[in-house]
Backbone and ligand atoms as CSV (ligand in chain L), in Angstrom:
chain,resi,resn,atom,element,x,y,z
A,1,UNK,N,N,0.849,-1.200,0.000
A,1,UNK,CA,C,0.000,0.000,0.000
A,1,UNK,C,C,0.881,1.245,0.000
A,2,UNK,N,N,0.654,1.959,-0.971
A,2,UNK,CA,C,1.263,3.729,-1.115
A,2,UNK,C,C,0.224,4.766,-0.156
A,3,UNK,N,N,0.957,4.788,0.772
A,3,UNK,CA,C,0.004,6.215,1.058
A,3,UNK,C,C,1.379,7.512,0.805
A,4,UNK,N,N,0.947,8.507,0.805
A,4,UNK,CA,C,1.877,9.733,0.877
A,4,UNK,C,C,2.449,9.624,2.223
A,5,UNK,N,N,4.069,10.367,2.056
A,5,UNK,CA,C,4.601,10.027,3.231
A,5,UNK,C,C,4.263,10.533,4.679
A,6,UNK,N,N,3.308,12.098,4.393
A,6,UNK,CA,C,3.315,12.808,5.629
A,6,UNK,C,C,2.314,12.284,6.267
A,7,UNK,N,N,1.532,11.469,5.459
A,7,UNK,CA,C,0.303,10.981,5.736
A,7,UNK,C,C,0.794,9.475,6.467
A,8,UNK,N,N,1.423,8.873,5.514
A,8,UNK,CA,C,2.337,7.529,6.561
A,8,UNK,C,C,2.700,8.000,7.851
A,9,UNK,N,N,3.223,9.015,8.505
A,9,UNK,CA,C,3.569,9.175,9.541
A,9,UNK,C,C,2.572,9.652,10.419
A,10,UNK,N,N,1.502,10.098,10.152
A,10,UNK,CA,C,0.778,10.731,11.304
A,10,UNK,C,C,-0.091,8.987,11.423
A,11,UNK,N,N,-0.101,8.338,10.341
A,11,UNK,CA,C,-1.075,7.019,10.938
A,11,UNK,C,C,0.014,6.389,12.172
A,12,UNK,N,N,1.526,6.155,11.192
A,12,UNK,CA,C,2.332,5.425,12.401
A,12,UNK,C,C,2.293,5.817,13.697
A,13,UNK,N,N,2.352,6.845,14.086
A,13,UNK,CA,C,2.333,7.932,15.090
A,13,UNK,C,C,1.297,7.268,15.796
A,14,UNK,N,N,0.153,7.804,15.340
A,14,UNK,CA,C,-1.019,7.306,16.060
A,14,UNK,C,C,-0.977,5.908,16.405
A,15,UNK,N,N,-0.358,4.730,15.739
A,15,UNK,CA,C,-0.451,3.654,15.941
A,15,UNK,C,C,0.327,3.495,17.186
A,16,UNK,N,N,1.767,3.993,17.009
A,16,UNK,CA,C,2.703,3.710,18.354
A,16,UNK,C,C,2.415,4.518,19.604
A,17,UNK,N,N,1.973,5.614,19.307
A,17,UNK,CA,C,1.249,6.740,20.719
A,17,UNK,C,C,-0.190,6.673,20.592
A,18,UNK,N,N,-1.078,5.406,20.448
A,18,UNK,CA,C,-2.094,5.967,20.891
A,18,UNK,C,C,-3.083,6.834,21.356
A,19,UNK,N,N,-3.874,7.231,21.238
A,19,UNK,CA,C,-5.018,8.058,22.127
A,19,UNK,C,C,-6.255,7.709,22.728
A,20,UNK,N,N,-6.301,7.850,24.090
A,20,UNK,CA,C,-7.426,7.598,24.608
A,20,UNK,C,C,-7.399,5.495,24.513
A,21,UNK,N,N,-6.441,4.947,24.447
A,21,UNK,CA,C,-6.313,3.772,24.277
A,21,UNK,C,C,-6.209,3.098,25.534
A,22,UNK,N,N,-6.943,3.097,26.494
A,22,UNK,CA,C,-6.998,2.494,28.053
A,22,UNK,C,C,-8.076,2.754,28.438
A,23,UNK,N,N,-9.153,1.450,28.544
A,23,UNK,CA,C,-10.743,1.691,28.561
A,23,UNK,C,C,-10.781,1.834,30.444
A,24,UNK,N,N,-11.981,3.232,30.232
A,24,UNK,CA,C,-11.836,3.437,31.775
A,24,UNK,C,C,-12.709,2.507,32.286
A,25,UNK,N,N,-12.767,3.020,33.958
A,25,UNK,CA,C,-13.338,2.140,35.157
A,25,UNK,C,C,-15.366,2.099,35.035
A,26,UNK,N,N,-15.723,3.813,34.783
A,26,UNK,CA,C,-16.839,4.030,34.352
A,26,UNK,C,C,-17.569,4.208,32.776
A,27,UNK,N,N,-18.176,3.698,32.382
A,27,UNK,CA,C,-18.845,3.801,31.214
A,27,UNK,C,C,-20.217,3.914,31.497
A,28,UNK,N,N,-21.280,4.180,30.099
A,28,UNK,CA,C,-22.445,4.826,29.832
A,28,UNK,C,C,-22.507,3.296,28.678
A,29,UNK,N,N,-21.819,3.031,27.772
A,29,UNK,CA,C,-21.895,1.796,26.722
A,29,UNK,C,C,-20.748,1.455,26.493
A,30,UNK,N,N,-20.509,0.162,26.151
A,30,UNK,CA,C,-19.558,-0.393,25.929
A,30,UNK,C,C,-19.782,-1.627,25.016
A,31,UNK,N,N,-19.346,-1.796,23.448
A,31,UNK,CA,C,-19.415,-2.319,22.524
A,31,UNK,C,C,-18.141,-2.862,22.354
A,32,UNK,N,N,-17.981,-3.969,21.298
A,32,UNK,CA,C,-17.050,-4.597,20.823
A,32,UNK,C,C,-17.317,-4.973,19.255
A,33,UNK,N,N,-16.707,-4.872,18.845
A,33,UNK,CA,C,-16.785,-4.464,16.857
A,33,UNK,C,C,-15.491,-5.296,16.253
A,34,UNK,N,N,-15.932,-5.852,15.193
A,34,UNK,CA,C,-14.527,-7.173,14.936
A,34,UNK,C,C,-14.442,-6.748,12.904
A,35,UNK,N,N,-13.502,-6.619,12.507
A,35,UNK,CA,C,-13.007,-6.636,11.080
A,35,UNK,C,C,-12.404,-7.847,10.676
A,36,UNK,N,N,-13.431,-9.106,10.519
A,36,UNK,CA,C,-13.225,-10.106,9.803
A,36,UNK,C,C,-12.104,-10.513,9.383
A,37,UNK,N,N,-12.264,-9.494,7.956
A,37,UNK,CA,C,-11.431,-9.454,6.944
A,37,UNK,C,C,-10.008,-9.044,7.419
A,38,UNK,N,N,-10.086,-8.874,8.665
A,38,UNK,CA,C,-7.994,-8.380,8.336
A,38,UNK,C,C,-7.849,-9.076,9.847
A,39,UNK,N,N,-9.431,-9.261,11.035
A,39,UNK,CA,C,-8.695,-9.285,12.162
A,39,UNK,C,C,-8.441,-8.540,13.273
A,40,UNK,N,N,-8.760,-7.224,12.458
A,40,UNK,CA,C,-9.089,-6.070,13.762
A,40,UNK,C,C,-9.975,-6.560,14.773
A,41,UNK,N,N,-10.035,-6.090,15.814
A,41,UNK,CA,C,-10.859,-5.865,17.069
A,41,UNK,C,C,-10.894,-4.565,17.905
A,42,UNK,N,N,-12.216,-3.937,17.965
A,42,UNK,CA,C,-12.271,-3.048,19.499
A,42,UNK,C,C,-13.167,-3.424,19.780
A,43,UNK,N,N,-12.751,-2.528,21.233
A,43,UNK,CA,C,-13.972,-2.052,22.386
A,43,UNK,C,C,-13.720,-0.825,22.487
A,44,UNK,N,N,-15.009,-0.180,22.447
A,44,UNK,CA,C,-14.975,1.403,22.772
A,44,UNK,C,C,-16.096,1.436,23.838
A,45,UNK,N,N,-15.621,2.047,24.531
A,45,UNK,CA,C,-16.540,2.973,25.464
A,45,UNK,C,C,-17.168,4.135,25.633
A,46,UNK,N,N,-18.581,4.771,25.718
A,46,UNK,CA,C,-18.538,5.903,25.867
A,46,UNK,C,C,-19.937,6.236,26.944
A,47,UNK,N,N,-19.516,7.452,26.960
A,47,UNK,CA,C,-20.104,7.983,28.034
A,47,UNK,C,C,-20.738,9.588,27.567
A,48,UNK,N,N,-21.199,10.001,28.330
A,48,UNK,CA,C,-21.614,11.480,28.015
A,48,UNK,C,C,-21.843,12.588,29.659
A,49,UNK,N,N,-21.284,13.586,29.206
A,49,UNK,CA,C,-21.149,14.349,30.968
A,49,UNK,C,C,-22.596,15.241,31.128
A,50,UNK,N,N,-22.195,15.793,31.875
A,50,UNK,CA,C,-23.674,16.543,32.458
A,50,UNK,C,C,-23.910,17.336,31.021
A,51,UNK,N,N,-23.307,17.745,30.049
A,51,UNK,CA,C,-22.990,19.338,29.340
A,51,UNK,C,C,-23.176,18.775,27.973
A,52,UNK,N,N,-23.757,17.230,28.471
A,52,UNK,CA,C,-23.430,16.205,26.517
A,52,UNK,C,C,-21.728,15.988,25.881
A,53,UNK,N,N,-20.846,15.635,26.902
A,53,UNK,CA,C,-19.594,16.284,26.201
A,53,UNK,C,C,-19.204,14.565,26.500
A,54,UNK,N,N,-18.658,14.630,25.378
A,54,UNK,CA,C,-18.584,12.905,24.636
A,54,UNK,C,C,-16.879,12.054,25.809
A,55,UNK,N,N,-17.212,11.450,26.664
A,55,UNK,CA,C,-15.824,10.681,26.738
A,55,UNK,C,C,-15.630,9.385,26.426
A,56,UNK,N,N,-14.695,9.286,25.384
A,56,UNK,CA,C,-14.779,8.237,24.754
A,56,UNK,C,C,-13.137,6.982,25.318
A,57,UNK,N,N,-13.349,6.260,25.455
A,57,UNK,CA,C,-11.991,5.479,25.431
A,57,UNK,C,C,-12.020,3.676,24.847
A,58,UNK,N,N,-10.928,3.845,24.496
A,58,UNK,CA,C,-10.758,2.039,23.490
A,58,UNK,C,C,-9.765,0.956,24.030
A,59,UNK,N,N,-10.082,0.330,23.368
A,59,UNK,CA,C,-8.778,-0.982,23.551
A,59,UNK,C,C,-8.959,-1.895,22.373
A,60,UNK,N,N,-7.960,-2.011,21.842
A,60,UNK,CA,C,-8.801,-3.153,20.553
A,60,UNK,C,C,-6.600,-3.644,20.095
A,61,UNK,N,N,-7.018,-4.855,19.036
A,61,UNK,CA,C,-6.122,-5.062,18.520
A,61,UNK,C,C,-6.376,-5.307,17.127
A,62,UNK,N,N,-4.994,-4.855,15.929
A,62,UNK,CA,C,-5.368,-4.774,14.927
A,62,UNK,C,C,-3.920,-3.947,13.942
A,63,UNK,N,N,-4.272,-4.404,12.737
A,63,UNK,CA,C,-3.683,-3.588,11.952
A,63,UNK,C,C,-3.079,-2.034,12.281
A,64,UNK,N,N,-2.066,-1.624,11.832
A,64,UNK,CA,C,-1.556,0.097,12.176
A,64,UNK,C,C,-3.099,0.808,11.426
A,65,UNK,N,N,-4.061,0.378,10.626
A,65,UNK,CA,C,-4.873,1.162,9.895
A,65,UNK,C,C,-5.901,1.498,10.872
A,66,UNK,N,N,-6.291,0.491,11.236
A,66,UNK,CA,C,-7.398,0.314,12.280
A,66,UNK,C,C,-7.343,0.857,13.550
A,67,UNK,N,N,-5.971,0.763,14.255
A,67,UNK,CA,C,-5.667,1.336,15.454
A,67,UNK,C,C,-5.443,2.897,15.261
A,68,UNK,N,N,-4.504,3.033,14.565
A,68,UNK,CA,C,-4.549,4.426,14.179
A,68,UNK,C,C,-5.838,5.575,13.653
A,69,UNK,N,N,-6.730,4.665,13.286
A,69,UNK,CA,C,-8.126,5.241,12.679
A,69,UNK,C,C,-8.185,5.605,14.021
A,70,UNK,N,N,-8.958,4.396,14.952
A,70,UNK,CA,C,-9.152,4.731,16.338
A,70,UNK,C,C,-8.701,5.806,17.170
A,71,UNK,N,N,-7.344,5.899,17.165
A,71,UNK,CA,C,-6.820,6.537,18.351
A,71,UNK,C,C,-7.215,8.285,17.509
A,72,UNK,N,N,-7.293,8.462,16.356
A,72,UNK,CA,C,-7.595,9.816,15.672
A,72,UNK,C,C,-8.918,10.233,16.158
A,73,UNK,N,N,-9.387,9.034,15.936
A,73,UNK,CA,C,-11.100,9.129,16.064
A,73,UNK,C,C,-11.470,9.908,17.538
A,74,UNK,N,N,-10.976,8.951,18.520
A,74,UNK,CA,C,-10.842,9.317,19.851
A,74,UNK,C,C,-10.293,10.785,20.213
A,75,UNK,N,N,-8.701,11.542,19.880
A,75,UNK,CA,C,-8.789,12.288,19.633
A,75,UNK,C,C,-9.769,13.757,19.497
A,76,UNK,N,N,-10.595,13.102,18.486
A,76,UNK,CA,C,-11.003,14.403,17.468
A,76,UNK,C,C,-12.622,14.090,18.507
A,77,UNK,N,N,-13.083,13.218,18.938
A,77,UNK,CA,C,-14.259,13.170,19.495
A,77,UNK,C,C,-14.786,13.632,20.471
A,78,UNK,N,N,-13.575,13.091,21.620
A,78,UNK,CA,C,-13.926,13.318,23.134
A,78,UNK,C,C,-13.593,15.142,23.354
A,79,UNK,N,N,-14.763,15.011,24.091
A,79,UNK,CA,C,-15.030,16.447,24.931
A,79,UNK,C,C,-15.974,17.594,23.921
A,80,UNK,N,N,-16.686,16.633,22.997
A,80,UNK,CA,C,-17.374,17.417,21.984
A,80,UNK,C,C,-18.586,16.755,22.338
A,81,UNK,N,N,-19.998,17.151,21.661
A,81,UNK,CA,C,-20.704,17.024,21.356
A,81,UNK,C,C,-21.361,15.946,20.832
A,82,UNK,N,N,-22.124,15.107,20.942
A,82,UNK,CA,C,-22.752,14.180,19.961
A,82,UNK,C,C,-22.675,15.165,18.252
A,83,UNK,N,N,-23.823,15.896,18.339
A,83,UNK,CA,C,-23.865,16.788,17.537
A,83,UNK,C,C,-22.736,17.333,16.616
A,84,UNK,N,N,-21.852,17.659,17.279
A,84,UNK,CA,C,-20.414,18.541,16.467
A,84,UNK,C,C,-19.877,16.890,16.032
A,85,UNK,N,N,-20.130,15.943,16.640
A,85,UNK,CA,C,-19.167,15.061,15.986
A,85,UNK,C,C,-19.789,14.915,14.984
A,86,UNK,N,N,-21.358,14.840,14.558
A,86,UNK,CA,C,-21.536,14.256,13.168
A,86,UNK,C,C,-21.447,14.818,12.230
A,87,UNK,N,N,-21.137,15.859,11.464
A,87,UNK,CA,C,-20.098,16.314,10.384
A,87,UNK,C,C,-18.585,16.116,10.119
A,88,UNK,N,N,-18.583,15.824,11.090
A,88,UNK,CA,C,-16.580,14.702,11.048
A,88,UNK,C,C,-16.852,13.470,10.565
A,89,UNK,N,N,-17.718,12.641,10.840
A,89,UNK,CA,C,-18.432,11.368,10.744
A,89,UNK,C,C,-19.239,11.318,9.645
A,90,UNK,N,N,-19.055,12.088,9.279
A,90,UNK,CA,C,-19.919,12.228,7.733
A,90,UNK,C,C,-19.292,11.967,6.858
A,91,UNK,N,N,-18.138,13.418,7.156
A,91,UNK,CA,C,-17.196,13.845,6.324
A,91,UNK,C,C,-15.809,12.535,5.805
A,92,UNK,N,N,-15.943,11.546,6.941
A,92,UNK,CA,C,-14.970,10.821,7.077
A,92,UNK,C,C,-15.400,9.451,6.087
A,93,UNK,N,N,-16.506,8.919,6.329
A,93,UNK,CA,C,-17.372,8.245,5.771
A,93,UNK,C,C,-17.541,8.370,4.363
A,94,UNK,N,N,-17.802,9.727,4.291
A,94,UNK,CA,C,-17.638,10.117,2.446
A,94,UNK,C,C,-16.438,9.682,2.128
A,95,UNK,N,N,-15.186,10.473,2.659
A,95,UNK,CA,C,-13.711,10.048,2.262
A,95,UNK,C,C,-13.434,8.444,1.818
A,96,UNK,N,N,-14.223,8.114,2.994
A,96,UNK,CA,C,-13.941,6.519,2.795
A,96,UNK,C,C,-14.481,5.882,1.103
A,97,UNK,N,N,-15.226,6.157,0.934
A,97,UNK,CA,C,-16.254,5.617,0.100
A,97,UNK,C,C,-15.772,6.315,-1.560
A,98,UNK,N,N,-14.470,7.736,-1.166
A,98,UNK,CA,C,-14.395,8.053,-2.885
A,98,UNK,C,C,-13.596,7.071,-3.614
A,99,UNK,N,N,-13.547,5.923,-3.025
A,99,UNK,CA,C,-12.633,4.954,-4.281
A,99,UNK,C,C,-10.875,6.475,-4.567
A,100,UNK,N,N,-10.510,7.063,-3.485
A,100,UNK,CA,C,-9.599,7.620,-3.920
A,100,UNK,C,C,-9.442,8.714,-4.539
A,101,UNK,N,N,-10.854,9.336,-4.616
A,101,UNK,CA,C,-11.349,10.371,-5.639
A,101,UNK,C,C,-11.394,12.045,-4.453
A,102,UNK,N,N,-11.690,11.628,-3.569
A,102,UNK,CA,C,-11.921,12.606,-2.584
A,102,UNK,C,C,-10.358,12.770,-1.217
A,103,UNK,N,N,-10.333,14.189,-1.058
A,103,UNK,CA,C,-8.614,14.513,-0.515
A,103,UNK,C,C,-9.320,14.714,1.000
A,104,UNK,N,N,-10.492,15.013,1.055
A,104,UNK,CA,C,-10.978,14.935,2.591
A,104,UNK,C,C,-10.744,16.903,2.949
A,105,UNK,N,N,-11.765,16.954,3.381
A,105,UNK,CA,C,-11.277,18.437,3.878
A,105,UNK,C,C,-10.949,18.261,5.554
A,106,UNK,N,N,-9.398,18.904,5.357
A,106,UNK,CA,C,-8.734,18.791,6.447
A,106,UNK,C,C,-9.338,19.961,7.743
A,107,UNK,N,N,-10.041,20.857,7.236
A,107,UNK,CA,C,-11.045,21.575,8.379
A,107,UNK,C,C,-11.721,20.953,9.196
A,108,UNK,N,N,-12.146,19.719,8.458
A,108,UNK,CA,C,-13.443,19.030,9.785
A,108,UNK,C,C,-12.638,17.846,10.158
A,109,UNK,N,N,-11.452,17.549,9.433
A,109,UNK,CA,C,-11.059,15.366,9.526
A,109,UNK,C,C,-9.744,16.016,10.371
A,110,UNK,N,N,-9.105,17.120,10.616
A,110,UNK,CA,C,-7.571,17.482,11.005
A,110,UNK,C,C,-6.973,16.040,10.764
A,111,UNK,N,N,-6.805,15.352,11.891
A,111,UNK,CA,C,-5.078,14.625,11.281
A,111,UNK,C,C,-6.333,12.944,10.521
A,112,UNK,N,N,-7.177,13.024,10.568
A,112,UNK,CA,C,-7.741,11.561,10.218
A,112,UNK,C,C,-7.707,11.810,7.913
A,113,UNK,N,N,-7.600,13.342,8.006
A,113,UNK,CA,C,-7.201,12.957,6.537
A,113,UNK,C,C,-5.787,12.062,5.734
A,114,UNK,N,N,-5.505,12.064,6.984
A,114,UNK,CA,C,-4.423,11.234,6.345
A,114,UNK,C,C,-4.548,9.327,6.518
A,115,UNK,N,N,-5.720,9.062,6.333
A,115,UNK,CA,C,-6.879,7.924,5.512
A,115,UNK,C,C,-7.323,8.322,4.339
A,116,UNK,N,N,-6.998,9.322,3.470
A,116,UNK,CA,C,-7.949,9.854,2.477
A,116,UNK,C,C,-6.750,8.878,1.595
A,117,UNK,N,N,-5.742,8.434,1.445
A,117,UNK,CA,C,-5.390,7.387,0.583
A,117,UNK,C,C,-5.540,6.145,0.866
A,118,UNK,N,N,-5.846,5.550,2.057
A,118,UNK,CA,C,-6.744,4.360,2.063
A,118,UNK,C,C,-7.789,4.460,1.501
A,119,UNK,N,N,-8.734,4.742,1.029
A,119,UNK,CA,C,-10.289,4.990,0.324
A,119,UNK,C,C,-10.015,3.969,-1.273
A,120,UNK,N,N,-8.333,4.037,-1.744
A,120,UNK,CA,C,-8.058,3.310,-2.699
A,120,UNK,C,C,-7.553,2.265,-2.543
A,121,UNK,N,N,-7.621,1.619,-1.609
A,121,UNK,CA,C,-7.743,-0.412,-1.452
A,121,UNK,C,C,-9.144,-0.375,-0.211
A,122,UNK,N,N,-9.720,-1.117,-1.520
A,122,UNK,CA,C,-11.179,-1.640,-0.742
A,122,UNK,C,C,-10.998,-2.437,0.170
A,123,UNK,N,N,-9.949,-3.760,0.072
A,123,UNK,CA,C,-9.521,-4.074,1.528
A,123,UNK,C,C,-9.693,-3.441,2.701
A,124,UNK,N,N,-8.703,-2.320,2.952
A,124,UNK,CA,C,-8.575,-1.401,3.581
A,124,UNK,C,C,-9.519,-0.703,4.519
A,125,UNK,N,N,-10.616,-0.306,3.584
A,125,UNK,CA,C,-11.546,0.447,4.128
A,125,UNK,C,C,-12.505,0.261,5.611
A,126,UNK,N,N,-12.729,-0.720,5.798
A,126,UNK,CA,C,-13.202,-1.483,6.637
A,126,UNK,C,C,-12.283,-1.375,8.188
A,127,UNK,N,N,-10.862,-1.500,8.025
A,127,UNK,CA,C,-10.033,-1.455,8.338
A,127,UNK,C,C,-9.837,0.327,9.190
A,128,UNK,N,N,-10.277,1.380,8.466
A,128,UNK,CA,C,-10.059,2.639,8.873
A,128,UNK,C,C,-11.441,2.937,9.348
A,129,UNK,N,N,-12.556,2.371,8.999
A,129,UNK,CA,C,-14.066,2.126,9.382
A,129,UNK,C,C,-14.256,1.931,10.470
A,130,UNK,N,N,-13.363,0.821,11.441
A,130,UNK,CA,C,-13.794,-0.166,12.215
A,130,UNK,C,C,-14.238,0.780,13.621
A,131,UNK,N,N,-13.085,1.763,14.349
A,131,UNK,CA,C,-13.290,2.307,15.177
A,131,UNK,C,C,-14.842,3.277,14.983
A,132,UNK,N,N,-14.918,3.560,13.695
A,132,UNK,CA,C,-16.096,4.673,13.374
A,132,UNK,C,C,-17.314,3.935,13.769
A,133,UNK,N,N,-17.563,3.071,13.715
A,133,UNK,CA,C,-18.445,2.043,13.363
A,133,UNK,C,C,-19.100,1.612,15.159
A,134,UNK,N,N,-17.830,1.253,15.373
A,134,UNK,CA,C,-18.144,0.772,16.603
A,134,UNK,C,C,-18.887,2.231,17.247
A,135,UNK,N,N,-17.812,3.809,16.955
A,135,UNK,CA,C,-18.803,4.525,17.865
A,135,UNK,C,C,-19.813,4.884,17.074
A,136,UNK,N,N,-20.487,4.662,16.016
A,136,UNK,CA,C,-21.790,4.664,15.806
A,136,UNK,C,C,-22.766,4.060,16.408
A,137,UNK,N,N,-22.555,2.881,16.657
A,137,UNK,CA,C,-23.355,1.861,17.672
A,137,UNK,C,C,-23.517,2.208,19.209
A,138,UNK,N,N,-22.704,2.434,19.378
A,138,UNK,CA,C,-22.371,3.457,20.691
A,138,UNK,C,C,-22.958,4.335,20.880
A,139,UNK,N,N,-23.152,5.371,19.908
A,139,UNK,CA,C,-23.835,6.679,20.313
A,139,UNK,C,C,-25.237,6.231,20.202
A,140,UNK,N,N,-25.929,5.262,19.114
A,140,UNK,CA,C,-27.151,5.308,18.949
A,140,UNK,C,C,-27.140,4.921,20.503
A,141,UNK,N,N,-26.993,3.792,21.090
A,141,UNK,CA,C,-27.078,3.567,22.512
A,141,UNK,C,C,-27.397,4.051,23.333
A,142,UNK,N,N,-26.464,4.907,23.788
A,142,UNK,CA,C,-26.278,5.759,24.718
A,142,UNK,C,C,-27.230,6.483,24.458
A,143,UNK,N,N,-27.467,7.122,23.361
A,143,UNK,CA,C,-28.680,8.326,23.150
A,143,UNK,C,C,-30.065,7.448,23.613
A,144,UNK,N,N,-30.125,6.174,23.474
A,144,UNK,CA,C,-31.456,5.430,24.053
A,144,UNK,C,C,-31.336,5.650,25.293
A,145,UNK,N,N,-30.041,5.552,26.285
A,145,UNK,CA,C,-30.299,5.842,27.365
A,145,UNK,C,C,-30.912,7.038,28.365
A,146,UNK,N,N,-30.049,7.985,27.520
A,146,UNK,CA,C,-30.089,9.165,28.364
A,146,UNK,C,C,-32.015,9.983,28.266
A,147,UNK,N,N,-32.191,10.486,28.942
A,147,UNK,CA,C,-33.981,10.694,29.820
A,147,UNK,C,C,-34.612,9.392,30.316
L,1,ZN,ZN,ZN,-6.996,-4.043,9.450
């Protein structure tokens, strides 16, 4: 797989420094999400504070694509909004899906555009998906819970 180099390094990065990668003591939901096809695994956790402000934390094993998706994801999520996250989650989702065609606008994705050259091995995709996925399931959840 070719990705661009600056873009190779912020995934490695993320892969070897993690974020938010040590599932806490308290949770609100807690899911587990598996990528077949390559082998990935998480668990994400999340929660929501008095103010709606998202804390999210993981543990999973897997490919540098998958972990690194994650730990960005986590990142860019916690201490926001349900709400503010879903235009990142949109935006990211599209990326995924241009077959390579789409550069991702780095305003809403900051460092997760550098997946916008995974989008060209369909393998792959699934792979940079996996963490997204899981907190989709998650939030619908949690939003059942809360009132
Ligand atoms: Zn993978």
């Amino acid at each position: 797989m070719q990705l661009d180099n600056l873009y190779q390094e912020v995934i490695l990065d993320h892969y070897k420094r993690p974020e938010f990668k040590k599932l806490s003591e308290t949770f609100s939901v807690r899911v587990h999400h598996v990528n077949p096809s390559c082998g990935d695994e998480i668990t994400l956790q999340l929660s929501l504070d008095m103010q709606g402000e998202i804390a999210l934390t993981w543990d999973g094993i897997g490919c540098s694509i998958s972990m690194a998706s994650a730990s960005v994801m986590a990142g860019l999520f916690n201490g926001k909004s349900l709400e503010q996250t879903a235009p990142i989650f949109e935006e990211f989702v599209t990326l995924m899906q241009s077959k390579g065609a789409a550069t991702g606008d780095e305003d809403v994705l900051e460092d997760a555009v550098a997946f916008s050259g995974v989008s060209k091995y369909p393998a792959r995709i699934k792979c940079a998906l996996l963490a997204w996925m899981a907190f989709k399931d998650a939030s619908v959840q949690v939003q059942g819970q809360v009132k």
